[in-house]
Structure formats: structure tokens, C-alpha cells
KELO-385813 format. One record per residue (C-alpha): residue number from 0; x, y, z negated. Coordinates in steps of 0.2 Angstrom, whole numbers, padded with zeros to 4 digits, always signed. Last residue first. Layout:
% KELO-385813
<atom><seq>NUM</seq><px>X</px><py>Y</py><pz>Z</pz></atom>
...
% end
This chain:
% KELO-385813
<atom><seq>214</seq><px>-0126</px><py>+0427</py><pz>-0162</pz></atom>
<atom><seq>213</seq><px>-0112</px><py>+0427</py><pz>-0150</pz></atom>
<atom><seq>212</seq><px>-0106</px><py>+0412</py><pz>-0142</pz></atom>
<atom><seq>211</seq><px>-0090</px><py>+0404</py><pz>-0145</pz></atom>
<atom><seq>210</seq><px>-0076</px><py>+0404</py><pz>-0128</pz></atom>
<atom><seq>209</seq><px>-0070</px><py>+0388</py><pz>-0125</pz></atom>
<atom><seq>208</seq><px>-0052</px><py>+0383</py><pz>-0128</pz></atom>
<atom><seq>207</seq><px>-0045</px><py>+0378</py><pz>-0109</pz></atom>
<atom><seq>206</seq><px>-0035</px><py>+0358</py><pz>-0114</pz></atom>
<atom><seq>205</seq><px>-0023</px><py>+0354</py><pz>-0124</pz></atom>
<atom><seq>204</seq><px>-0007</px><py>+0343</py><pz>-0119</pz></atom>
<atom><seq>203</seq><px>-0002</px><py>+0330</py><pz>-0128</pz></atom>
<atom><seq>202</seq><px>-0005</px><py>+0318</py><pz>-0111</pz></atom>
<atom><seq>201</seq><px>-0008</px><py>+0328</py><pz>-0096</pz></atom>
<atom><seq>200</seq><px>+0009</px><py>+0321</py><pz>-0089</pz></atom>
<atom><seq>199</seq><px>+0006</px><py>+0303</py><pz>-0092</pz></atom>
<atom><seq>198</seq><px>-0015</px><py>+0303</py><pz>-0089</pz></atom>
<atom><seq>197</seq><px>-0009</px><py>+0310</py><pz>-0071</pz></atom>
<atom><seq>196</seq><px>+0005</px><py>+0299</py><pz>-0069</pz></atom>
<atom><seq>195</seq><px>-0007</px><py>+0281</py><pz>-0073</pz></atom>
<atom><seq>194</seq><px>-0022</px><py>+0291</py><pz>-0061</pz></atom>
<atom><seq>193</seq><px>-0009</px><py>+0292</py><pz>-0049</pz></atom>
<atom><seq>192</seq><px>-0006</px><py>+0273</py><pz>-0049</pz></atom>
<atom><seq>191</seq><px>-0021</px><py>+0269</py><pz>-0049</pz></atom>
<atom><seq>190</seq><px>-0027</px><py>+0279</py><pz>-0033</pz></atom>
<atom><seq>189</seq><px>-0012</px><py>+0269</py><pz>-0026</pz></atom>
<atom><seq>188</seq><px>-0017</px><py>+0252</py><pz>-0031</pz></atom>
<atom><seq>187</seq><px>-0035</px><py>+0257</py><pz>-0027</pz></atom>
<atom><seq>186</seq><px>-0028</px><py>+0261</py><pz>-0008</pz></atom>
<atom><seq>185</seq><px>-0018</px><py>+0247</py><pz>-0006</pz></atom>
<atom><seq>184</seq><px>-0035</px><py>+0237</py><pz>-0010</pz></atom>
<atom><seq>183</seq><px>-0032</px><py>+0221</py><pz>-0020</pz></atom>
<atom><seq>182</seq><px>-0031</px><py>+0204</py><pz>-0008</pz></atom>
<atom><seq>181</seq><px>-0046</px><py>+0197</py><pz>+0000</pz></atom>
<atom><seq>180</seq><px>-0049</px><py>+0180</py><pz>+0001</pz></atom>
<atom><seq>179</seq><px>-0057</px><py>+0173</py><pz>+0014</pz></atom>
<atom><seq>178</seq><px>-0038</px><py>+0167</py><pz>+0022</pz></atom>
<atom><seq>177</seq><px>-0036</px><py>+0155</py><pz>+0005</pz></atom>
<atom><seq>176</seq><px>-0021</px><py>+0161</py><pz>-0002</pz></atom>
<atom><seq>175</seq><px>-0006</px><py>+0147</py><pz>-0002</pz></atom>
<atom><seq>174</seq><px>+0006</px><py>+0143</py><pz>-0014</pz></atom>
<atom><seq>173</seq><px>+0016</px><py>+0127</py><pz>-0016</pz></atom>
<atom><seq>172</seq><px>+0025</px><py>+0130</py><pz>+0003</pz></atom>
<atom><seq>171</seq><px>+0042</px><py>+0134</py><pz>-0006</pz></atom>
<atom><seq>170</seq><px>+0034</px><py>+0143</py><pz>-0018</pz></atom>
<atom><seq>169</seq><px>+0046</px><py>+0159</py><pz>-0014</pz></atom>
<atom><seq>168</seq><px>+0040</px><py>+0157</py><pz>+0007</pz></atom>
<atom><seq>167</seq><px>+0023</px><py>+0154</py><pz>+0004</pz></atom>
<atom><seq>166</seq><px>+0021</px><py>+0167</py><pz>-0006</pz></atom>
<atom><seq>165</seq><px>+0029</px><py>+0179</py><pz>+0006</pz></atom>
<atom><seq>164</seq><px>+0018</px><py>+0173</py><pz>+0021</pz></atom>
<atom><seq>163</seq><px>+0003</px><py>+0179</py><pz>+0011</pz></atom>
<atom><seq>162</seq><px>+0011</px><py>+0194</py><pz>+0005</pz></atom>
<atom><seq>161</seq><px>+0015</px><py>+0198</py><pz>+0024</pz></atom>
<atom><seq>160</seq><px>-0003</px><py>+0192</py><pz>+0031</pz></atom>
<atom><seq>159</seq><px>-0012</px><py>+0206</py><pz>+0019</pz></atom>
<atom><seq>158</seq><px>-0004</px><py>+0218</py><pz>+0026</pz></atom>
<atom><seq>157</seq><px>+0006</px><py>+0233</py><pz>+0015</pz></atom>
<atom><seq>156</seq><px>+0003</px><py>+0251</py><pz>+0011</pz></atom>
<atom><seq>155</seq><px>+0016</px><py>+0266</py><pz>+0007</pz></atom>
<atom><seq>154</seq><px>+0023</px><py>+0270</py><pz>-0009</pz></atom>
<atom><seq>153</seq><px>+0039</px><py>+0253</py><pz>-0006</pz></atom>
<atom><seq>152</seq><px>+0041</px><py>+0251</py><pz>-0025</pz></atom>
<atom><seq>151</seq><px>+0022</px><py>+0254</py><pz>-0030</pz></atom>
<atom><seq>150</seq><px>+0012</px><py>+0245</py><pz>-0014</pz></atom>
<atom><seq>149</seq><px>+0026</px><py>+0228</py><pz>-0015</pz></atom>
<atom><seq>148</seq><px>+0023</px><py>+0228</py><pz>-0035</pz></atom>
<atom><seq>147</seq><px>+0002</px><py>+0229</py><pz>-0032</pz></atom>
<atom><seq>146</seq><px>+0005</px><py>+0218</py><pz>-0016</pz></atom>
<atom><seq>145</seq><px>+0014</px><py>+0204</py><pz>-0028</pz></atom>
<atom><seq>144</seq><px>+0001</px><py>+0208</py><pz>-0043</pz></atom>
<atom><seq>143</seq><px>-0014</px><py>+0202</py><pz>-0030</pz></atom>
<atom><seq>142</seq><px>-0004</px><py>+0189</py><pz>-0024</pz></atom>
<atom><seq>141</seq><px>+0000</px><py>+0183</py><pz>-0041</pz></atom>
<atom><seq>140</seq><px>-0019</px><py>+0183</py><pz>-0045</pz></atom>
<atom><seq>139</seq><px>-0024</px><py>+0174</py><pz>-0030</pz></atom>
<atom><seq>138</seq><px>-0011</px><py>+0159</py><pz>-0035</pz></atom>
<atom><seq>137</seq><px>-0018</px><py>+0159</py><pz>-0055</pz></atom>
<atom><seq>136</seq><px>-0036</px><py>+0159</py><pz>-0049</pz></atom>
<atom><seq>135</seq><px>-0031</px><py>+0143</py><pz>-0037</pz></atom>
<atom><seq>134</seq><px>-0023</px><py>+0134</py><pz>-0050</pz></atom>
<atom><seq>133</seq><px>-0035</px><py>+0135</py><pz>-0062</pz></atom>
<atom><seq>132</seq><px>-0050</px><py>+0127</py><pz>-0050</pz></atom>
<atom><seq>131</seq><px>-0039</px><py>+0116</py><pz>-0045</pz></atom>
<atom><seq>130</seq><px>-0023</px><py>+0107</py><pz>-0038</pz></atom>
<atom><seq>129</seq><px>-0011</px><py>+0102</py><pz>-0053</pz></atom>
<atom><seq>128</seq><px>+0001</px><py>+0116</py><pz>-0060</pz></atom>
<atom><seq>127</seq><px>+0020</px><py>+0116</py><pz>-0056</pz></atom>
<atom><seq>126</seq><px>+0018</px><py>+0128</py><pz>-0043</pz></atom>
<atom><seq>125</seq><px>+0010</px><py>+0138</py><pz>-0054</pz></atom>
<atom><seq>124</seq><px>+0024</px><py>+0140</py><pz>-0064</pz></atom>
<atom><seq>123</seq><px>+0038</px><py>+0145</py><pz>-0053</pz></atom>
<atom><seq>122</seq><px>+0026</px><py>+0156</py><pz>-0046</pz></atom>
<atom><seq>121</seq><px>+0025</px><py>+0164</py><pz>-0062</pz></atom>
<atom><seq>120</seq><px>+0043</px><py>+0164</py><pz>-0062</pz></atom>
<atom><seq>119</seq><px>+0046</px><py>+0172</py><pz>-0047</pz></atom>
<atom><seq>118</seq><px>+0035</px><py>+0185</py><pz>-0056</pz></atom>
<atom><seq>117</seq><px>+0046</px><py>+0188</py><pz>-0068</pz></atom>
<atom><seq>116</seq><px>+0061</px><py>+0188</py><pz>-0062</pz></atom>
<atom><seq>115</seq><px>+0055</px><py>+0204</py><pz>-0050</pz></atom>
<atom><seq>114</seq><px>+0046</px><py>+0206</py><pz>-0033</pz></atom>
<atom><seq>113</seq><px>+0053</px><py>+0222</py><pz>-0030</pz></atom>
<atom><seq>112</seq><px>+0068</px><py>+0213</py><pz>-0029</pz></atom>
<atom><seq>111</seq><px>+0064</px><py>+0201</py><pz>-0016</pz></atom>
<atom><seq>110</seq><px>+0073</px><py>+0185</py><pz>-0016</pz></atom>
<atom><seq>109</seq><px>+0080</px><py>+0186</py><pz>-0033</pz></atom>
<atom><seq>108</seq><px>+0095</px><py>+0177</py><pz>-0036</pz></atom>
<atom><seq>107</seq><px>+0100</px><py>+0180</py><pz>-0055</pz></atom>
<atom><seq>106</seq><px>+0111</px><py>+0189</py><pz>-0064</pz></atom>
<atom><seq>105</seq><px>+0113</px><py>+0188</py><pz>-0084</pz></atom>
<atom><seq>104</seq><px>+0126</px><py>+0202</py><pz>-0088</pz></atom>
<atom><seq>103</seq><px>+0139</px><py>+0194</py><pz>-0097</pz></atom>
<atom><seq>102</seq><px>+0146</px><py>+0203</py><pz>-0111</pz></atom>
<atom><seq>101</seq><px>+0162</px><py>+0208</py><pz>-0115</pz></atom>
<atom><seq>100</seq><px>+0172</px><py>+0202</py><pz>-0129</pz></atom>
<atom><seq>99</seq><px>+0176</px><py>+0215</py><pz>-0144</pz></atom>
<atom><seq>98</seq><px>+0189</px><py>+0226</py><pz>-0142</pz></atom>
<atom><seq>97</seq><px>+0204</px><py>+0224</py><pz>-0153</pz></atom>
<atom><seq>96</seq><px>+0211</px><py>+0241</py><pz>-0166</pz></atom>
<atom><seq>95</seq><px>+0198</px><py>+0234</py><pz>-0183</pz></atom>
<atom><seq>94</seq><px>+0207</px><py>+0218</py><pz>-0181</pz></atom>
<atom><seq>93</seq><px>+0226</px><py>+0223</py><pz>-0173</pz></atom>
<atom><seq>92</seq><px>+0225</px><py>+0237</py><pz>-0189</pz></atom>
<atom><seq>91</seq><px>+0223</px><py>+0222</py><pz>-0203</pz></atom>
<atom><seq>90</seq><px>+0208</px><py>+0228</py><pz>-0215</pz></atom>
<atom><seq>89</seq><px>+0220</px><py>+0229</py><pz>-0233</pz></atom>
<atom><seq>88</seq><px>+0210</px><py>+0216</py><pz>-0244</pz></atom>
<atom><seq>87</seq><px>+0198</px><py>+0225</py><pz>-0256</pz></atom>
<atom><seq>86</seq><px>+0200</px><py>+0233</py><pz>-0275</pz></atom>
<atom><seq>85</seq><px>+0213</px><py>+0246</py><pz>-0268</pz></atom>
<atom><seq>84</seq><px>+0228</px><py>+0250</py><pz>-0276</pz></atom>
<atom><seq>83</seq><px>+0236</px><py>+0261</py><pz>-0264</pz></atom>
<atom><seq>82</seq><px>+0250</px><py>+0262</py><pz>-0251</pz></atom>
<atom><seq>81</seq><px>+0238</px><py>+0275</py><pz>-0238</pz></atom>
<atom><seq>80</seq><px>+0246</px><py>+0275</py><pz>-0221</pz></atom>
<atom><seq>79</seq><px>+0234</px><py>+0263</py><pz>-0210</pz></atom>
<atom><seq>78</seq><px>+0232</px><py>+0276</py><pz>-0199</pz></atom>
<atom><seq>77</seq><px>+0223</px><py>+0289</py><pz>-0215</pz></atom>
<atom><seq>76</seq><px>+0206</px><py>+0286</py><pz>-0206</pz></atom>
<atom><seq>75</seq><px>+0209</px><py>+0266</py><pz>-0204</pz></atom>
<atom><seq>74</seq><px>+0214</px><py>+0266</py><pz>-0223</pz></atom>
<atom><seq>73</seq><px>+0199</px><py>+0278</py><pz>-0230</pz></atom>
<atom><seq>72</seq><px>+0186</px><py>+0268</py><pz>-0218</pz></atom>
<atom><seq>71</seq><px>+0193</px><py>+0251</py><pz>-0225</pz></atom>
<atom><seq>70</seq><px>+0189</px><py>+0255</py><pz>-0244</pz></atom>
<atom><seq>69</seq><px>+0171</px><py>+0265</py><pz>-0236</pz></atom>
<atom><seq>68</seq><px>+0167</px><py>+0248</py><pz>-0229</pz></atom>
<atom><seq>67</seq><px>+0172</px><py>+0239</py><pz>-0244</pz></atom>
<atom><seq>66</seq><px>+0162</px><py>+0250</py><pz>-0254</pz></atom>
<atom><seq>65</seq><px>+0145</px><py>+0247</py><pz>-0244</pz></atom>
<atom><seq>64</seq><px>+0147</px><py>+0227</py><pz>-0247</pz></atom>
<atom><seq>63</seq><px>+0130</px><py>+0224</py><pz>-0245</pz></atom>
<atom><seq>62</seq><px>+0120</px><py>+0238</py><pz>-0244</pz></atom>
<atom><seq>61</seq><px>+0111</px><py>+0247</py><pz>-0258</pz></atom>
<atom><seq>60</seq><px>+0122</px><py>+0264</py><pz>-0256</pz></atom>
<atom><seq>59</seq><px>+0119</px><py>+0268</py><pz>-0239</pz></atom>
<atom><seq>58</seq><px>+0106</px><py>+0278</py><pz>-0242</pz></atom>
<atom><seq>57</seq><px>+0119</px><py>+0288</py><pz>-0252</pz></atom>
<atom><seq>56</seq><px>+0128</px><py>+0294</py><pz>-0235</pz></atom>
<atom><seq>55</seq><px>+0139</px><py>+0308</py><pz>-0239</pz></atom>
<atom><seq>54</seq><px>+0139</px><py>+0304</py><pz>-0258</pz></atom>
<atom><seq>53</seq><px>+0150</px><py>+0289</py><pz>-0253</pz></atom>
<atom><seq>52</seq><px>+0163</px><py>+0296</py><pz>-0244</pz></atom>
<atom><seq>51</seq><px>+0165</px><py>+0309</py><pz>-0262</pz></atom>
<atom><seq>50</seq><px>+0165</px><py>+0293</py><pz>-0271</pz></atom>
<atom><seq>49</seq><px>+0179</px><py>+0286</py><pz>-0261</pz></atom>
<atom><seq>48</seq><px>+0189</px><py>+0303</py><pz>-0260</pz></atom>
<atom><seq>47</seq><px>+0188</px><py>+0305</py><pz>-0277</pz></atom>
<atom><seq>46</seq><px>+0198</px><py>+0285</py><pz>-0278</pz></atom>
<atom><seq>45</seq><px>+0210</px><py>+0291</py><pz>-0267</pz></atom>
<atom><seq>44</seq><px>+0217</px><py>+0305</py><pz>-0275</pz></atom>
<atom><seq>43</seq><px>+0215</px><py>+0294</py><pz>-0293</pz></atom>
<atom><seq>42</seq><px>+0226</px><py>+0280</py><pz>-0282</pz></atom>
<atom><seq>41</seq><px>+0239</px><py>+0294</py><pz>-0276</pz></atom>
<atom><seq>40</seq><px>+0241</px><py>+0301</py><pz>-0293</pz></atom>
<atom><seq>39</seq><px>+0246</px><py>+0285</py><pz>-0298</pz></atom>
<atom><seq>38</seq><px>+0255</px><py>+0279</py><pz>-0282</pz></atom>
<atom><seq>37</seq><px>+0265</px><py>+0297</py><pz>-0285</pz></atom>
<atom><seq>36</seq><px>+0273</px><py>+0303</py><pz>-0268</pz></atom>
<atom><seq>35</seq><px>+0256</px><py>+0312</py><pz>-0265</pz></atom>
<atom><seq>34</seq><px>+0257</px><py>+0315</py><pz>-0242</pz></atom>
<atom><seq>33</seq><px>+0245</px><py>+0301</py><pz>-0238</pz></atom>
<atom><seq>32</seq><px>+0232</px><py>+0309</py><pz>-0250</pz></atom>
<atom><seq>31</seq><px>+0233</px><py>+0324</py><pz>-0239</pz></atom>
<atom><seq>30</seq><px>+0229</px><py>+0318</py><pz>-0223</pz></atom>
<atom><seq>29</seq><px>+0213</px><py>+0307</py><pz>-0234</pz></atom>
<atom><seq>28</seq><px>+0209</px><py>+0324</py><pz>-0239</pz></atom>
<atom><seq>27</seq><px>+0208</px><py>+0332</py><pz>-0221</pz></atom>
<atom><seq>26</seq><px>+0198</px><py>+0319</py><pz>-0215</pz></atom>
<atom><seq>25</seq><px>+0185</px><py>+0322</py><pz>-0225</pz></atom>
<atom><seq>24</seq><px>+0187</px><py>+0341</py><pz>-0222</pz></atom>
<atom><seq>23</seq><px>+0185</px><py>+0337</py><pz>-0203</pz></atom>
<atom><seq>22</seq><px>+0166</px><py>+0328</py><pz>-0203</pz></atom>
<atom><seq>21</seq><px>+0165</px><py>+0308</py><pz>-0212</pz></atom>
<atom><seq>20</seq><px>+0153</px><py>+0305</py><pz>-0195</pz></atom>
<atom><seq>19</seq><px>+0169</px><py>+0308</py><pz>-0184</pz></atom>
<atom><seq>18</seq><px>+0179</px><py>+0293</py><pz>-0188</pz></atom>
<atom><seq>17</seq><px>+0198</px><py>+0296</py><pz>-0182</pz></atom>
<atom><seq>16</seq><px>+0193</px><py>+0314</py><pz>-0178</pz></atom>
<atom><seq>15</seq><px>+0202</px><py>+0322</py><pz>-0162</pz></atom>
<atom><seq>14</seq><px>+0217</px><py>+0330</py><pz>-0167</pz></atom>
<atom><seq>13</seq><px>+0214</px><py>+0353</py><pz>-0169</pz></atom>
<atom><seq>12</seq><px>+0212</px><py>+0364</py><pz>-0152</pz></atom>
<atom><seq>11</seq><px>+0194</px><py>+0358</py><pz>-0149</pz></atom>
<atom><seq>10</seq><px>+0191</px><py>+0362</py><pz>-0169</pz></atom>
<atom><seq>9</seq><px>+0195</px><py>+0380</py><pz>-0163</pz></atom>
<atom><seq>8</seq><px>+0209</px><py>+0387</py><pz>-0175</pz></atom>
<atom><seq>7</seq><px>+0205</px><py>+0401</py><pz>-0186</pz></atom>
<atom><seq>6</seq><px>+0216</px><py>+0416</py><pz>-0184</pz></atom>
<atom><seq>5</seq><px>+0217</px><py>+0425</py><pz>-0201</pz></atom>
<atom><seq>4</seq><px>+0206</px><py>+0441</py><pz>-0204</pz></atom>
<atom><seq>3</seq><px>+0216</px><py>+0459</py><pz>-0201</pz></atom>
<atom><seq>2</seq><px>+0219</px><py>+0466</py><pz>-0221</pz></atom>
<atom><seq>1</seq><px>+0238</px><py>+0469</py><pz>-0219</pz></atom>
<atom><seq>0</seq><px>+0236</px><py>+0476</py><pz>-0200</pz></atom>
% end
């Protein structure tokens, strides 16, 4: 049929985009530019092409160096193609094309992982302290947080004796819990804990409207 409408491609079936954000019609222009056999007409192709990349993002305007970027945008879009007379330094493709070098990811020997960094750290520290008063709060304390992070990573309870023995063990016999005191209440840890969910999951949302009395 004459008047049957034209098969449009799925963008799934077109080449990937080189740089997404600039959208398909974008890309299209810079394909064309690379085709104009005139330089002149090839620098004025160009050159709308910049100002159009611009208006796209004009928040962007006040950075430094915004029109270099789009300069070496329009180059790495068109593959390095486009022979223009551009006001910037050609981007060199091995540059823009390398990976940047990976990242360690900071590992450390944790004895008990439940435990954490930080808290091996804390006991780092208050072995350190001088005996006293201070040093005593600060010992019970991490053995309080210890069975709170033992109680929420393991969901079931904990003996007292075990934590004891376990801050001996990463203070290397710096730390000790007197044997009268009494650690934190599994039970409060775990009552606190679904208190902390509850609040979580109720939070935003409103409660029964009540019903105004009649007059």
C-alpha cells in the first residue's frame, strides 16, 4: 500500500550511543558532520552542534572549562573523525580510551567480624588508657556494645562469660570486666532492636482517622 507508514527501527536494533546523555538525534548530527567534505561548512556544522550540546545541559554553563568538555565530547562522539577548527587541543583517543587504575580495597584482619574495625579499635584505645576510674567505664561499655553487635548479627542470645573471654582475647589481656558486673540484657538488645524496625516500617505512614462527633 502507497500510504502504509515507514518501518521504524527499534533503537535496540540501531549502534549503542557513544555518550548516551547527548540522546540519538545528537549523535546523529555529529555522524552527519563527519560526512561535509567542505572544512568550512564543516566548522559552522560543528560549531551549531556545540551550541545545540550546550543548551541541553545549561546548568552547566558556569563551570570551568564547560566548552572544552563539549569540544572533546563532539570529537570522541564522532570517533575521533571530525578534522575541524576547534578552539581546544584535539583529546588524544589512547587518554579518553585507558582505564583508570584500580583501587585497593582497604582489608583488614578482623578477628570477629561481627565485631567490626571499629570496635577493635576502641579496644585498641582503651588499652592504651591508664588504670582508672575512665578506663574501667570505657572497658564495660565496649562489652556492652560487643554483646549488643554479637545479639543483632548472630538474632539469638549470648553468655556473659563468652564476651568476657573475647575481650580478653582482642586486648590481648588489657581488658577485663569486673565478674559483678552485669552486661546489657539480650532480651533489651532484642526488644530494641524491634522497636528500631517497627518505628522503620511505620514511619510516613498515617495512622486510623478519627471519626468527628456530631453536634
Amino acid at each position: 500500500m502507497e500510504n502504509e507508514t515507514p518501518f521504524l527501527p527499534y533503537n535496540s536494533e540501531r549502534p549503542d550511543l557513544i555518550i548516551p546523555e547527548y540522546g540519538r538525534n545528537i549523535q546523529q548530527m555529529v555522524d552527519f558532520a563527519v560526512t561535509v567534505e567542505d572544512r568550512e561548512e564543516r566548522n559552522k556544522v560543528v560549531g551549531a552542534i556545540i551550541s545545540v550540546m550546550g543548551q541541553l545541559f545549561p546548568y552547566l554553563r558556569d563551570i570551568e572549562d564547560f566548552k572544552h568538555k563539549l569540544w572533546d565530547h563532539i570529537q570522541i562522539m564522532s570517533g575521533f573523525k571530525l578534522d575541524v577548527d576547534s578552539p581546544y587541543p584535539l583529546p588524544e583517543p589512547e587518554t579518553i580510551q585507558s582505564k583508570p587504575d584500580s583501587v585497593d580495597y582497604p582489608e583488614y584482619d578482623i578477628k570477629y567480624g561481627h565485631y567490626g574495625k571499629i570496635l577493635e579499635r576502641m579496644i585498641d584505645k582503651a588499652s592504651a588508657m591508664e588504670d582508672g576510674e575512665e578506663k574501667d567505664a570505657f572497658t564495660k561499655s565496649i562489652a556492652d556494645l560487643m554483646k549488643r553487635h554479637y545479639v543483632a548479627y548472630n538474632r539469638r542470645t549470648v553468655e556473659d562469660d563468652l564476651i568476657r573471654k573475647q575481650l580478653v582475647e582482642l586486648s590481648n589481656g588489657k581488658l577485663k570486666v569486673p565478674d559483678d558486673y552485669e552486661l546489657v540484657s539480650a532480651n533489651d538488645v532484642v526488644k530494641l532492636m524491634g522497636t528500631v524496625k517497627n518505628t522503620s516500617s511505620n514511619k510516613g505512614k498515617k495512622g486510623p482517622m478519627k471519626k468527628k462527633k456530631k453536634r
